[in-house]
ChimeraX commands (.cxc) that place a marker at each C-alpha (Angstrom):
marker #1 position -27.59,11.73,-0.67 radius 0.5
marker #1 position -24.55,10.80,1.17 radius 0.5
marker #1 position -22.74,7.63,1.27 radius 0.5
marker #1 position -19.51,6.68,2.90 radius 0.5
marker #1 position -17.14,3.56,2.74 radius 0.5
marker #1 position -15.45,2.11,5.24 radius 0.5
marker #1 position -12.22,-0.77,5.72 radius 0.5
marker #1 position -13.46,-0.96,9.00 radius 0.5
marker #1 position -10.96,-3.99,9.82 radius 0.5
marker #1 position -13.43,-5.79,12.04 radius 0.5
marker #1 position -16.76,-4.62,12.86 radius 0.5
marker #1 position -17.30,-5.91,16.14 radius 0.5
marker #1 position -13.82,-4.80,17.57 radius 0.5
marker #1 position -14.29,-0.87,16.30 radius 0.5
marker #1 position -17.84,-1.28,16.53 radius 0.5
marker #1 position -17.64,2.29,19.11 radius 0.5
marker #1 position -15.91,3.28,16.00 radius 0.5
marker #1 position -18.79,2.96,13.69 radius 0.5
marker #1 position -21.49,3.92,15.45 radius 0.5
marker #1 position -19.25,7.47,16.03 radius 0.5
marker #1 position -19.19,7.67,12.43 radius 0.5
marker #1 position -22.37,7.48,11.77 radius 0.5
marker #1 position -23.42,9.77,14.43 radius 0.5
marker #1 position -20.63,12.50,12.80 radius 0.5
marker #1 position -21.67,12.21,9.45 radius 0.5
marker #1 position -25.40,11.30,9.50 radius 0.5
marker #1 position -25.14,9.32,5.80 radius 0.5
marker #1 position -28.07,7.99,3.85 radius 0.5
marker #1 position -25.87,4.59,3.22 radius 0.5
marker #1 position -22.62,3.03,5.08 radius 0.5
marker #1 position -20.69,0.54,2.91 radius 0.5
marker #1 position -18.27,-1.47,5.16 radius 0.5
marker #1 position -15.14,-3.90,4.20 radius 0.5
marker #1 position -13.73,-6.22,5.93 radius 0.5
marker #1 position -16.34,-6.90,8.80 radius 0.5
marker #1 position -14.95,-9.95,9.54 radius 0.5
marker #1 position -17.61,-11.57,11.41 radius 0.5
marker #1 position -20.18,-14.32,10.25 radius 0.5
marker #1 position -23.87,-12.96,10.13 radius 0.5
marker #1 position -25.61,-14.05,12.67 radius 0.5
marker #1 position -23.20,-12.10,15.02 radius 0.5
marker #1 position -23.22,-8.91,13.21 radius 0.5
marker #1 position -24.27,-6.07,15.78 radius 0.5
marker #1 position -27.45,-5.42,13.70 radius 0.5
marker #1 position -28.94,-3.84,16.74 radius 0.5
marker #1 position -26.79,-1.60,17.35 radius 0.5
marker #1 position -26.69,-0.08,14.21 radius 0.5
marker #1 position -30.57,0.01,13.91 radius 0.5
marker #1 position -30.74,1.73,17.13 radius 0.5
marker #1 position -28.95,4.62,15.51 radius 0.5
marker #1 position -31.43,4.47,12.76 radius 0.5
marker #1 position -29.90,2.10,10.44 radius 0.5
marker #1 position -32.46,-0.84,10.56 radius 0.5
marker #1 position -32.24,-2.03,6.56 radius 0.5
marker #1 position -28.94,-3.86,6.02 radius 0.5
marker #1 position -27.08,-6.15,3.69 radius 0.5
marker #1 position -24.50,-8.71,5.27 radius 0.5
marker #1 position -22.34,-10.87,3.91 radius 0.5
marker #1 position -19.58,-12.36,6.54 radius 0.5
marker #1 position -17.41,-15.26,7.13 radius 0.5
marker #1 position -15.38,-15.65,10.22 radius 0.5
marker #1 position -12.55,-14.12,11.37 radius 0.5
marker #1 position -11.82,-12.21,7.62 radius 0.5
marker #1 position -13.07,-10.48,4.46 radius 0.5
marker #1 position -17.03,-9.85,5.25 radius 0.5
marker #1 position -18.80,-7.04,3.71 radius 0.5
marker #1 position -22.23,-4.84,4.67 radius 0.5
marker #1 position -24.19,-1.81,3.66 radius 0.5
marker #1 position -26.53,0.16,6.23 radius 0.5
marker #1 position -29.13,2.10,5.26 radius 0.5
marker #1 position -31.60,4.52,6.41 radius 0.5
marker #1 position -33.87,3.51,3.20 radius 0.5
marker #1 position -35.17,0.17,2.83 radius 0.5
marker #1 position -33.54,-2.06,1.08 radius 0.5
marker #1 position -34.55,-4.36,-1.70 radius 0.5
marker #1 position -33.43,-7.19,-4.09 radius 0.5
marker #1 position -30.00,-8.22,-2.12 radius 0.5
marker #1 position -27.86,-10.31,-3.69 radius 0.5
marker #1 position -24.72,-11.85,-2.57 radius 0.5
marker #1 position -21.55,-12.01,-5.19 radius 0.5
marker #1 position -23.71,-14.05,-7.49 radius 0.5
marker #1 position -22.04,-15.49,-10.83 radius 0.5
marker #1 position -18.34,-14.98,-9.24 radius 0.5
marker #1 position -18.05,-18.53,-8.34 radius 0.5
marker #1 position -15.84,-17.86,-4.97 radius 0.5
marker #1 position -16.16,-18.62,-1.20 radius 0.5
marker #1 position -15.23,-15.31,-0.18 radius 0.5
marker #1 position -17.32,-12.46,1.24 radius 0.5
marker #1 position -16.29,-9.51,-1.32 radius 0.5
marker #1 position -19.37,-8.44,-2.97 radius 0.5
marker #1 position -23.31,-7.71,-1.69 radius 0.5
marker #1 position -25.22,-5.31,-3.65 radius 0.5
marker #1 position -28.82,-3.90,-3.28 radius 0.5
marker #1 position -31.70,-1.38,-4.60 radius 0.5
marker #1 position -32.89,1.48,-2.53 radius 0.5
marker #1 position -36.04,2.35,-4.33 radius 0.5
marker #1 position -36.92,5.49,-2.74 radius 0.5
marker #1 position -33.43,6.61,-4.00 radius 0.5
marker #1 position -33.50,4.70,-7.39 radius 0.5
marker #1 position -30.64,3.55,-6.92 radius 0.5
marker #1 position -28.35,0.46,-6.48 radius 0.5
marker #1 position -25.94,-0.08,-3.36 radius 0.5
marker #1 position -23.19,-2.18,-4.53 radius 0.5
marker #1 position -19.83,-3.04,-1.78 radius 0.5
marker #1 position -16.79,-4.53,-2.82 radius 0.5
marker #1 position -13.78,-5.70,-1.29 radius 0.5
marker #1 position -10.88,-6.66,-3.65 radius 0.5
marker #1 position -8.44,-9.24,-2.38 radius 0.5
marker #1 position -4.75,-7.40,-0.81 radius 0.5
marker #1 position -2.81,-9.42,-2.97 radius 0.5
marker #1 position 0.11,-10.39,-0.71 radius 0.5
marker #1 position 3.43,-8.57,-0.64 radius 0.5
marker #1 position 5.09,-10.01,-4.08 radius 0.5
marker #1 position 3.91,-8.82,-7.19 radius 0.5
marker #1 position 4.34,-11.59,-9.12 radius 0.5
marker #1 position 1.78,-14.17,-10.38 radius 0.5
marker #1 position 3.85,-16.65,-10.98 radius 0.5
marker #1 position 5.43,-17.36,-7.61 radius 0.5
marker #1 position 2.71,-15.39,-5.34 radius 0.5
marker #1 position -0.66,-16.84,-5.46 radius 0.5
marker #1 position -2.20,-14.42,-3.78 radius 0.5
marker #1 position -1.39,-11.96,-6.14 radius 0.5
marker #1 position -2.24,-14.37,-8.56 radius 0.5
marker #1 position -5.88,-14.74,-7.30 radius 0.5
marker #1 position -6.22,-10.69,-6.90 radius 0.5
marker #1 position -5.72,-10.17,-10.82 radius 0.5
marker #1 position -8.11,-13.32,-10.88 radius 0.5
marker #1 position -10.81,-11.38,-9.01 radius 0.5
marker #1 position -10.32,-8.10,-10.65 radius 0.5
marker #1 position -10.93,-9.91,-14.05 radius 0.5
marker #1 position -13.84,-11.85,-12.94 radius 0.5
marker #1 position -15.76,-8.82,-11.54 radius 0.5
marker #1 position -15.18,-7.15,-14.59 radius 0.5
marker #1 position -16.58,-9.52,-17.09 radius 0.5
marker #1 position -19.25,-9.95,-14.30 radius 0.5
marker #1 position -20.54,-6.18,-14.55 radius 0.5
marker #1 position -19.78,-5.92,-18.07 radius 0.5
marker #1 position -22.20,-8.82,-18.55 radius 0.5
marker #1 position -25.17,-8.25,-16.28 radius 0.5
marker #1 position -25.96,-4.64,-16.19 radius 0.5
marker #1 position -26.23,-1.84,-19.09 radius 0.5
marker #1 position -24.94,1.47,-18.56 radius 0.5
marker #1 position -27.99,3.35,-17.57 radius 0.5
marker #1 position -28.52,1.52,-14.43 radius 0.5
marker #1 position -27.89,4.01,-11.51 radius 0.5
marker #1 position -25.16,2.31,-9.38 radius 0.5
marker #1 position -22.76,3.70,-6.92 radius 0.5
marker #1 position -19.97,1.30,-6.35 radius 0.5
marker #1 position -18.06,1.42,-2.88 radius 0.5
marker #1 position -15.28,0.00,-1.83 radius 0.5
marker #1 position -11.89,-1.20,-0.65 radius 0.5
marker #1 position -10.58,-2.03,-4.50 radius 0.5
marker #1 position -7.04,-1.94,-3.01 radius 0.5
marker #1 position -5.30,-0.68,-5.86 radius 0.5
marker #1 position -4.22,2.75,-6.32 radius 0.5
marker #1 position -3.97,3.21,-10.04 radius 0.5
marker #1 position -3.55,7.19,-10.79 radius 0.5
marker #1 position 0.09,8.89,-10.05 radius 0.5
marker #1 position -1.40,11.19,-7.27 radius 0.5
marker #1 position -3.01,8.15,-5.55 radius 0.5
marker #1 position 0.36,7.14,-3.51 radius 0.5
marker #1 position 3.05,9.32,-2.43 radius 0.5
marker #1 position 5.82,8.21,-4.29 radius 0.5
marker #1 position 4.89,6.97,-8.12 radius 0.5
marker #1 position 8.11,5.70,-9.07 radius 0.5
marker #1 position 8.72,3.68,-5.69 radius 0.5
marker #1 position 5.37,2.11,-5.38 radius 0.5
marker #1 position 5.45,1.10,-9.08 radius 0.5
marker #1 position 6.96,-1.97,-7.91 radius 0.5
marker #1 position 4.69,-2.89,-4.77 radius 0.5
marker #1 position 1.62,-4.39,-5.03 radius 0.5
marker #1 position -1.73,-2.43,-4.91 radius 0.5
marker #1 position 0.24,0.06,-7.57 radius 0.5
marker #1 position 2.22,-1.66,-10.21 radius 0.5
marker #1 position 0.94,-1.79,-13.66 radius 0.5
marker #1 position -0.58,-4.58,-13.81 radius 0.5
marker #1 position -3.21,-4.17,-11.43 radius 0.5
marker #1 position -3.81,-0.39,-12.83 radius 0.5
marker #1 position -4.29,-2.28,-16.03 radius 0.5
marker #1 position -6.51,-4.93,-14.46 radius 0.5
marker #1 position -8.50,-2.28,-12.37 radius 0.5
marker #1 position -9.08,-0.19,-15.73 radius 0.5
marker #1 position -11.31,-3.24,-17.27 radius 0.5
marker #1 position -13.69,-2.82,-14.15 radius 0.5
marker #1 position -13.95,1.00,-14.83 radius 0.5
marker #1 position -14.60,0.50,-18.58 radius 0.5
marker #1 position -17.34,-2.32,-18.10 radius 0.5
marker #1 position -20.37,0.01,-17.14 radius 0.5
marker #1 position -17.68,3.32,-17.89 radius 0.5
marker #1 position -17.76,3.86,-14.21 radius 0.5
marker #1 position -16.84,6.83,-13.00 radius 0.5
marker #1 position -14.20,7.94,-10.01 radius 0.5
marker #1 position -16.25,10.08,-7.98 radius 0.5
marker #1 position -13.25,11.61,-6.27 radius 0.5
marker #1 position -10.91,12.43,-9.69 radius 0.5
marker #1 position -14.00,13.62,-11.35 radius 0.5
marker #1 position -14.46,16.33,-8.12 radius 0.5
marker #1 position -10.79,16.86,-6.71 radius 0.5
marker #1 position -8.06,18.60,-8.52 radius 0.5
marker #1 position -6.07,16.24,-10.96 radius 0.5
marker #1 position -2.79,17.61,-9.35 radius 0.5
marker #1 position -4.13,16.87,-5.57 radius 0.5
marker #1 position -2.76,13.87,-3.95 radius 0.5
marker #1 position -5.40,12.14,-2.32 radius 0.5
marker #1 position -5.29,9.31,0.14 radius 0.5
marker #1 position -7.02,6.30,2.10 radius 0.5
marker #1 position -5.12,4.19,3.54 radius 0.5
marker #1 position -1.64,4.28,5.72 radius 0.5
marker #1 position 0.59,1.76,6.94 radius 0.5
marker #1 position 0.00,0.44,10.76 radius 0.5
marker #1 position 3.92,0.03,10.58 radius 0.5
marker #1 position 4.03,3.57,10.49 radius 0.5
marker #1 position 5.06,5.50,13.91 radius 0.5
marker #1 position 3.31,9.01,12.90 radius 0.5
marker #1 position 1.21,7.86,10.39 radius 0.5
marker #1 position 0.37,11.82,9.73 radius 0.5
marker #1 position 3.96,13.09,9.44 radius 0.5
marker #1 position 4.98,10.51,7.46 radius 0.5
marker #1 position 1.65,10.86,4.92 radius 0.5
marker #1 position 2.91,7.69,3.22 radius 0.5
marker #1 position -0.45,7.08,1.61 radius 0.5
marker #1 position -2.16,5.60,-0.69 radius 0.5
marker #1 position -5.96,6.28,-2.45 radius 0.5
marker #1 position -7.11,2.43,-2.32 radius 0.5
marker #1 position -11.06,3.45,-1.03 radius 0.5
marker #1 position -13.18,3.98,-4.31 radius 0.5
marker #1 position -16.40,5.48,-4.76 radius 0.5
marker #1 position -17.38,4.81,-8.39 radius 0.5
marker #1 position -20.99,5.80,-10.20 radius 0.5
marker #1 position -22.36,5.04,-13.53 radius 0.5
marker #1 position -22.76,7.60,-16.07 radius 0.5
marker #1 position -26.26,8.75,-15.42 radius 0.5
marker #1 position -24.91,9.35,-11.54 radius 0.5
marker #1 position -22.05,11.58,-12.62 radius 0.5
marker #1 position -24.00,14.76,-12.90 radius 0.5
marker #1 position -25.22,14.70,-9.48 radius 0.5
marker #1 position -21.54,14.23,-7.81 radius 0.5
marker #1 position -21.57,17.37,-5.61 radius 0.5
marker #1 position -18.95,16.58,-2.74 radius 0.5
marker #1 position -16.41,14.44,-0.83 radius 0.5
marker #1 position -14.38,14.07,1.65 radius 0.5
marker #1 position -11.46,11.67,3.44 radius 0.5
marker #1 position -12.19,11.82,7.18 radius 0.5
marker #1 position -8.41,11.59,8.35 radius 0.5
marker #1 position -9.54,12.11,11.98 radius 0.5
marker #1 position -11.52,8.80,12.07 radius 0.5
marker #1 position -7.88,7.31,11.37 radius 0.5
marker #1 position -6.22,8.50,14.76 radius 0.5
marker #1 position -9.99,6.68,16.59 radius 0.5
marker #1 position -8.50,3.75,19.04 radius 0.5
marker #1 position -8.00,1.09,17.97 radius 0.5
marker #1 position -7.53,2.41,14.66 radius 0.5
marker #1 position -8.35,1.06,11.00 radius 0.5
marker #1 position -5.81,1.17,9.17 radius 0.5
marker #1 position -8.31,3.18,6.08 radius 0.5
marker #1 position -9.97,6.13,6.81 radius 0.5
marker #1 position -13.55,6.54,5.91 radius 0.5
marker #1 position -14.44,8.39,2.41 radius 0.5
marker #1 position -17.87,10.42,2.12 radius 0.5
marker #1 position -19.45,11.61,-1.13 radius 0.5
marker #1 position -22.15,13.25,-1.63 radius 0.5
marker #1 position -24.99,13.21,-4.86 radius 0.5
marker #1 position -27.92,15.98,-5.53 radius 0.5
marker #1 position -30.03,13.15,-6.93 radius 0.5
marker #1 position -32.12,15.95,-8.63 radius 0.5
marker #1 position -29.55,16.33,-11.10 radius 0.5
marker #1 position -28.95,13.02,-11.79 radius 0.5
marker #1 position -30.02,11.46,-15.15 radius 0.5
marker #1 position -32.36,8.39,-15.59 radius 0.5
marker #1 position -35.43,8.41,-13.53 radius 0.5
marker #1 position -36.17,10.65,-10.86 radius 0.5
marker #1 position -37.06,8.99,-7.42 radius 0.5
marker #1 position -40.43,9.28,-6.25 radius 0.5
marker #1 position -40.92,11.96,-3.25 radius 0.5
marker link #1:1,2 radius 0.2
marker link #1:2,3 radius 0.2
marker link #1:3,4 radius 0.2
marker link #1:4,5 radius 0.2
marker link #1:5,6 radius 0.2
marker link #1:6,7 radius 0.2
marker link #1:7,8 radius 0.2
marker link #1:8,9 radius 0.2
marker link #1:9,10 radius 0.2
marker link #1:10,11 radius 0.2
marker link #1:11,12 radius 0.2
marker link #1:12,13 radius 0.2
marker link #1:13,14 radius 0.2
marker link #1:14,15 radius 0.2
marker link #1:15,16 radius 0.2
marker link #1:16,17 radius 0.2
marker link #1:17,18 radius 0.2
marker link #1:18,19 radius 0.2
marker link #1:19,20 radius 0.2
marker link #1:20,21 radius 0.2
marker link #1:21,22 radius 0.2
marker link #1:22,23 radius 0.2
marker link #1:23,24 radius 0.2
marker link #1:24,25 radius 0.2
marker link #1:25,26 radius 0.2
marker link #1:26,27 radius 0.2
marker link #1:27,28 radius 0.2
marker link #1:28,29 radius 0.2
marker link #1:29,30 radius 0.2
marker link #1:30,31 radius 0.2
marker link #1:31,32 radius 0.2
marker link #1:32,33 radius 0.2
marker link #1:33,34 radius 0.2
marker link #1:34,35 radius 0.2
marker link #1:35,36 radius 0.2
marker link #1:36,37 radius 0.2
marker link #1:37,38 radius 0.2
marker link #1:38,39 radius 0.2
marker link #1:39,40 radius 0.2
marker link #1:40,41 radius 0.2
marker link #1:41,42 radius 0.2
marker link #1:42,43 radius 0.2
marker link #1:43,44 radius 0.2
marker link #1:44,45 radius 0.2
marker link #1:45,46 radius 0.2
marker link #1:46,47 radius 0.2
marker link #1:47,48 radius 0.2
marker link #1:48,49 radius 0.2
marker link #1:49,50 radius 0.2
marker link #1:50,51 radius 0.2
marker link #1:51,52 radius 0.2
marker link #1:52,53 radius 0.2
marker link #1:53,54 radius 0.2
marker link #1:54,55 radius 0.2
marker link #1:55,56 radius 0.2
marker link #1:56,57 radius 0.2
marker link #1:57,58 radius 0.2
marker link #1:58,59 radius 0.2
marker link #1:59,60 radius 0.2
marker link #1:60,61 radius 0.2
marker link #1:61,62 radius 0.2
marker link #1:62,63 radius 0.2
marker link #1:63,64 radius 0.2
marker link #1:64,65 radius 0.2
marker link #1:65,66 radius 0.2
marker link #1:66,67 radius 0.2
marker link #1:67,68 radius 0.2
marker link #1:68,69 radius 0.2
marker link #1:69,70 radius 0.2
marker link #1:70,71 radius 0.2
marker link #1:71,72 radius 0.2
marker link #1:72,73 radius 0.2
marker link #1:73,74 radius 0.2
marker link #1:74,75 radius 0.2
marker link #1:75,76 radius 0.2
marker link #1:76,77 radius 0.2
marker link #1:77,78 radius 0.2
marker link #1:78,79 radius 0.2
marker link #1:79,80 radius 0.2
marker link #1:80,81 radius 0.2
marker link #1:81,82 radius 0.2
marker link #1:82,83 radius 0.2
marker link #1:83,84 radius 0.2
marker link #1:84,85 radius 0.2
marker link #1:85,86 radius 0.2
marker link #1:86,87 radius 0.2
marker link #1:87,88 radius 0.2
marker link #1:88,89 radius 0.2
marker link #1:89,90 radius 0.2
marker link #1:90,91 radius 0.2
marker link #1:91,92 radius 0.2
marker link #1:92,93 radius 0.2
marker link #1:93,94 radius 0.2
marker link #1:94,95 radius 0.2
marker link #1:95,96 radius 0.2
marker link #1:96,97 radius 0.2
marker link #1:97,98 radius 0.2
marker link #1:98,99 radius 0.2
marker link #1:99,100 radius 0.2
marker link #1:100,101 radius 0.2
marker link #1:101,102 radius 0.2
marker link #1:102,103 radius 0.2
marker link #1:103,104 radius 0.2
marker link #1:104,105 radius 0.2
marker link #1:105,106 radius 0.2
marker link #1:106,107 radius 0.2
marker link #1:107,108 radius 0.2
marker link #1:108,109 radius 0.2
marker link #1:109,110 radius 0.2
marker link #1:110,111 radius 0.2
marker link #1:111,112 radius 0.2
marker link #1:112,113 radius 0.2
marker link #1:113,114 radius 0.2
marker link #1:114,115 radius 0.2
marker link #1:115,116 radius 0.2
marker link #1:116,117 radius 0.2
marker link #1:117,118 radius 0.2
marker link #1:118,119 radius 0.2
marker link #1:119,120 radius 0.2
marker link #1:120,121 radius 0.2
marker link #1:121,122 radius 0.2
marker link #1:122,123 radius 0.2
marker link #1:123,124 radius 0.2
marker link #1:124,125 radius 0.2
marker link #1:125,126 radius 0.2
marker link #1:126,127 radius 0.2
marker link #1:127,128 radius 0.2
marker link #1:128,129 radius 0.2
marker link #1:129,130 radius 0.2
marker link #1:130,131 radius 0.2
marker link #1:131,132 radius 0.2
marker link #1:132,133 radius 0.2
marker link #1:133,134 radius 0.2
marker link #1:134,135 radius 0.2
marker link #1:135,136 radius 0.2
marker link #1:136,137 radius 0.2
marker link #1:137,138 radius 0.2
marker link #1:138,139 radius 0.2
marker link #1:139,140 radius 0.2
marker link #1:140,141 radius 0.2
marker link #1:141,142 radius 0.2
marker link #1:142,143 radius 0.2
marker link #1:143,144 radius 0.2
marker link #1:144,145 radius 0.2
marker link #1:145,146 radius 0.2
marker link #1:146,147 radius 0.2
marker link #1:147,148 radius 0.2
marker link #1:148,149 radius 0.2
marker link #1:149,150 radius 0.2
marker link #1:150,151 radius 0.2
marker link #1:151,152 radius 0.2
marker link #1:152,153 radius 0.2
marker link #1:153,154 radius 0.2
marker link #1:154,155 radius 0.2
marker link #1:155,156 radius 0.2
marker link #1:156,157 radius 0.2
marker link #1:157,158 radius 0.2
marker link #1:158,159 radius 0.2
marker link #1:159,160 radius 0.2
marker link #1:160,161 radius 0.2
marker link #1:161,162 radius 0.2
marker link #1:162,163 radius 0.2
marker link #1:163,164 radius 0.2
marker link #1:164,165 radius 0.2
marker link #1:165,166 radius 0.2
marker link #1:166,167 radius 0.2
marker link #1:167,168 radius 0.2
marker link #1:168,169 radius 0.2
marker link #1:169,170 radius 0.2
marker link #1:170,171 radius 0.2
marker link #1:171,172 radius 0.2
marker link #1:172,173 radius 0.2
marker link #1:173,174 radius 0.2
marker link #1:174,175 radius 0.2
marker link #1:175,176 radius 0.2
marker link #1:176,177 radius 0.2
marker link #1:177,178 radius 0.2
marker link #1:178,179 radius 0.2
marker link #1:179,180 radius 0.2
marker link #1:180,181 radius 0.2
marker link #1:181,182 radius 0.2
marker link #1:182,183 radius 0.2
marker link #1:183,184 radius 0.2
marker link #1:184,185 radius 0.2
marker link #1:185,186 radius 0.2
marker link #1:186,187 radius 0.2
marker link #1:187,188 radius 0.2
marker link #1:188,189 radius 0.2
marker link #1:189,190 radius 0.2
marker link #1:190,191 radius 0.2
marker link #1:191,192 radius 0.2
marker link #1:192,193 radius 0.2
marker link #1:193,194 radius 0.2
marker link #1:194,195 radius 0.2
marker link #1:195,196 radius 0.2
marker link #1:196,197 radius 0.2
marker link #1:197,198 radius 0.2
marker link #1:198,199 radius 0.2
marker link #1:199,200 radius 0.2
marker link #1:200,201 radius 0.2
marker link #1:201,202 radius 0.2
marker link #1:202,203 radius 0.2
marker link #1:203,204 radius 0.2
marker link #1:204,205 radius 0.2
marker link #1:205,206 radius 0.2
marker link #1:206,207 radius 0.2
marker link #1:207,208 radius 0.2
marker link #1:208,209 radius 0.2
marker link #1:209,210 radius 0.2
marker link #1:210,211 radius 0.2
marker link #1:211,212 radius 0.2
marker link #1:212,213 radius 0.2
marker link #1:213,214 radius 0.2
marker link #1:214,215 radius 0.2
marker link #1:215,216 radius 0.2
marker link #1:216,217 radius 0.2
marker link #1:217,218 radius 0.2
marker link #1:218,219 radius 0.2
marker link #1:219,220 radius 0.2
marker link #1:220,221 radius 0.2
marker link #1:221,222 radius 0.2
marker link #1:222,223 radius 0.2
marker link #1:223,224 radius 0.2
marker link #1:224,225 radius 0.2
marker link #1:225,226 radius 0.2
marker link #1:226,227 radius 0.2
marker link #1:227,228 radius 0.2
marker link #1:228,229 radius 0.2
marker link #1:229,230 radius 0.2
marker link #1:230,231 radius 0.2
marker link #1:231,232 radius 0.2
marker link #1:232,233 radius 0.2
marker link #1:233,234 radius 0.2
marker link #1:234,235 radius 0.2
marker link #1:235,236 radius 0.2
marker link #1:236,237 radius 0.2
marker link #1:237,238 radius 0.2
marker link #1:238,239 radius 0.2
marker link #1:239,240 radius 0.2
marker link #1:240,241 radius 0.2
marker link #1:241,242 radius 0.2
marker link #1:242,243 radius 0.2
marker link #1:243,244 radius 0.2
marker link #1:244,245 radius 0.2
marker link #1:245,246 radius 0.2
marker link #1:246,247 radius 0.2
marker link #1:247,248 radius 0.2
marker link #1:248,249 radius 0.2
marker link #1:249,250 radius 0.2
marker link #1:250,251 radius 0.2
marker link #1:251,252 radius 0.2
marker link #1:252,253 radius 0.2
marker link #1:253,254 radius 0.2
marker link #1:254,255 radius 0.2
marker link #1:255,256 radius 0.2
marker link #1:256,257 radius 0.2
marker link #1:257,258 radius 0.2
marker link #1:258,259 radius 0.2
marker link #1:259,260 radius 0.2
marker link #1:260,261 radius 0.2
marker link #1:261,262 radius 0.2
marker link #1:262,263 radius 0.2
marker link #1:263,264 radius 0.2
marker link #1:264,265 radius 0.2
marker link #1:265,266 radius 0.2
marker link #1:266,267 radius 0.2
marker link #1:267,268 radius 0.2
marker link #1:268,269 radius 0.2
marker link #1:269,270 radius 0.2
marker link #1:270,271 radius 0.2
marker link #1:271,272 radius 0.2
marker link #1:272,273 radius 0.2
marker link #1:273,274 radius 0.2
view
């Protein structure tokens, strides 16, 4: 199985974009952020003439918005029940023939200020974060087979930004949401499907700054794209990969897509039917 998430930063304006990506890497299931487009004009056509007819929106207008395409059908889609919010940042699904759940998740930026108390946005990220977390910890047990994809926008481990100490003290980094982001691994003990596959010394990243002229030679990065699984899951992580290319594709996101791949025949829990 592959899967691959996506900031896509508007879905109708990159939709070229997409439908590239899914002709390059072929996945089983595309979980997109940030559509940014209300449902009924989602290009659902478009992305069913490539073969991605089963799909899961969730979309407001002009921001947030959230989707997963799938070559599988799709079953039992819910829409960010139990977090008592407006917002489009969560739609989740089961893909029986996999026997598995889809969910896609896009955590609120935060702002620029890291401070709670005089940045509300900030305030109502480590809101979210906290709310998500007693959400998962509450509803499912840990031998559900999940995969969790996402824009989390936080980059909590040392090799997930390129300078530690400096990005300490901007948001998506700083402690606190590292601390905050931790409670939403340890409610189902999710695991990072990238850390538990790359080297622990290899800086890996997702996301660069628009403000930055040569995004490449600067490599000012940050790892803020998550693919997460639950524990029966984590034997069958086999592969992934950051597709930096798609990141230079006009007009650009400002994330670059993140593959990973799963040999569900190793995976624990039951096996799906053939």
């Amino acid at each position: 199985m592959r899967v691959v998430t996506w900031n896509v930063n508007s879905v109708r304006r990159r939709l070229p974009q997409v439908l590239r990506l899914l002709e390059e890497t072929a996945p089983d299931v595309l979980c997109l952020q940030e559509t940014k487009v209300r449902d009924d004009l989602f290009p659902a056509e478009a992305f069913a003439e490539l073969g991605y007819p089963h799909q899961a929106i969730y979309g407001m207008p002009g921001y947030n918005g959230v989707a997963i395409l799938s070559r599988y059908p799709l079953d039992g889609i819910r829409r960010q029940d139990g977090l008592g919010r407006p917002d489009a940042r969560l739609i989740l699904a089961q893909v029986p023939a996999l026997d598995l759940d889809i969910h896609c998740l896009y955590v609120p930026a935060g702002g620029d200020v890291p401070d709670p108390e005089t940045n509300p946005k900030f305030a109502d990220k480590l809101a979210f974060l906290d709310a998500v977390a007693e959400w998962y910890a509450a509803y499912f047990g840990r031998l559900d087979r999940i995969v969790l994809c996402g824009d989390l926008n936080v980059a909590p481990l040392e090799r997930d930004v390129w300078n530690h100490k400096r990005l300490s003290r901007v948001v998506t980094h700083t402690p606190v949401e590292i601390e905050r982001l931790g409670r939403l691994r340890s409610s189902l003990l999710w695991v990072d499907a990238v850390r538990a596959l790359a080297p622990p010394d290899q800086p890996v990243f997702t996301w660069w700054s628009y403000r930055a002229g040569d995004w490449r030679a600067a490599n000012k990065g940050r790892r803020l794209d998550h693919v997460w699984v639950t524990p029966p899951l984590a034997p069958a992580l086999t592969g992934w990969e950051v597709l930096h290319e798609a990141r230079d594709w006009i007009p650009p996101s400002d994330h670059a897509p993140l593959v990973v791949t799963l040999d569900l025949d190793r995976a624990g829990g039951n096996a799906p039917t053939p």
